[in-house]
C-alpha atoms as one frame of an Amber mdcrd trajectory, in Angstrom:
protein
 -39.435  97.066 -62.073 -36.697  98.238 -64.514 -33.636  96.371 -65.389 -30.435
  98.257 -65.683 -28.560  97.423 -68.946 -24.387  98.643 -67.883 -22.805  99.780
 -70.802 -20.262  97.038 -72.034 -17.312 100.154 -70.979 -18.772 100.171 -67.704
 -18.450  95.809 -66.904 -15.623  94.822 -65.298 -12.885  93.605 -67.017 -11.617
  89.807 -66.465  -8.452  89.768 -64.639  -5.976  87.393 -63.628  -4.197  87.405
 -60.097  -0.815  86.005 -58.957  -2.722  83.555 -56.995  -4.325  82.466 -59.843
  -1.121  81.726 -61.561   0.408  79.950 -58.395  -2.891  78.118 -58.144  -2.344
  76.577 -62.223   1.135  76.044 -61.313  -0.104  73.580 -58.560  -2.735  72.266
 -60.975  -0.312  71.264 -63.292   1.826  69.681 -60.656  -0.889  67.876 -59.492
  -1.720  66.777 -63.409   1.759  65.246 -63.941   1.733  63.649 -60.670  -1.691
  61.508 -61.660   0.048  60.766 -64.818  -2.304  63.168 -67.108   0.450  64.051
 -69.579   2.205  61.872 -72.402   5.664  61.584 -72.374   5.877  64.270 -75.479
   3.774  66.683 -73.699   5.708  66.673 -70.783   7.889  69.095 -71.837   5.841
  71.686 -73.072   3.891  71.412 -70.176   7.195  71.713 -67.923   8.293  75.133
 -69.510   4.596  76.652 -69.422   4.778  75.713 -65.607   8.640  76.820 -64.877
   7.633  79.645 -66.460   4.247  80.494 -64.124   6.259  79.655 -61.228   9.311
  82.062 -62.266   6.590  85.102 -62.416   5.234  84.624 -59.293   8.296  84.615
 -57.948   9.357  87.441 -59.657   6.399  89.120 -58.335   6.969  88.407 -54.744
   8.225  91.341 -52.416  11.842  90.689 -51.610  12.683  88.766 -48.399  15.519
  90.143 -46.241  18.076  87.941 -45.894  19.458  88.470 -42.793  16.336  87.189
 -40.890  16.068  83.776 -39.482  14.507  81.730 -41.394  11.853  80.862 -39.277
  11.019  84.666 -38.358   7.488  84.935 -37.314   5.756  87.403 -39.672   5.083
  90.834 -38.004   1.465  91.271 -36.904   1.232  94.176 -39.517   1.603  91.779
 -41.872  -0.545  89.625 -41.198  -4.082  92.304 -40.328  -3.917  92.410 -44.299
């Protein structure tokens, strides 16, 4: 048997989703809660979360708002 050696051009490049972002946000909520952080660091840590949160968001289709807030979500939506 051969091995096949893929060209370096031809790997797949590491990529990062939104979930993964929402999923460090809740990380680092989960951090401070358990008291993880000093009291200097808490800051810093704050605005690299706010800011994580703010993309996802920002990444998020828009919501119409003129539906009821507890619309069910259309079965098209949810086949995805």
């Amino acid at each position: 048997m051969t091995e096949q050696v893929q060209n370096p051009a031809q790997q797949e490049a590491p990529a990062v989703t939104l979930q993964d972002l929402a999923m460090a946000a809740r990380i680092i909520d989960l951090a401070v809660e358990r008291g993880a952080f000093k009291g200097a660091e808490a800051s810093t840590v704050g605005l690299c979360r706010d800011r994580l949160v703010a993309f996802v968001q920002s990444q998020q289709p828009a919501q119409d708002p003129n539906a009821p807030k507890d619309a069910p979500v259309p079965p098209s939506a949810s086949a995805q």
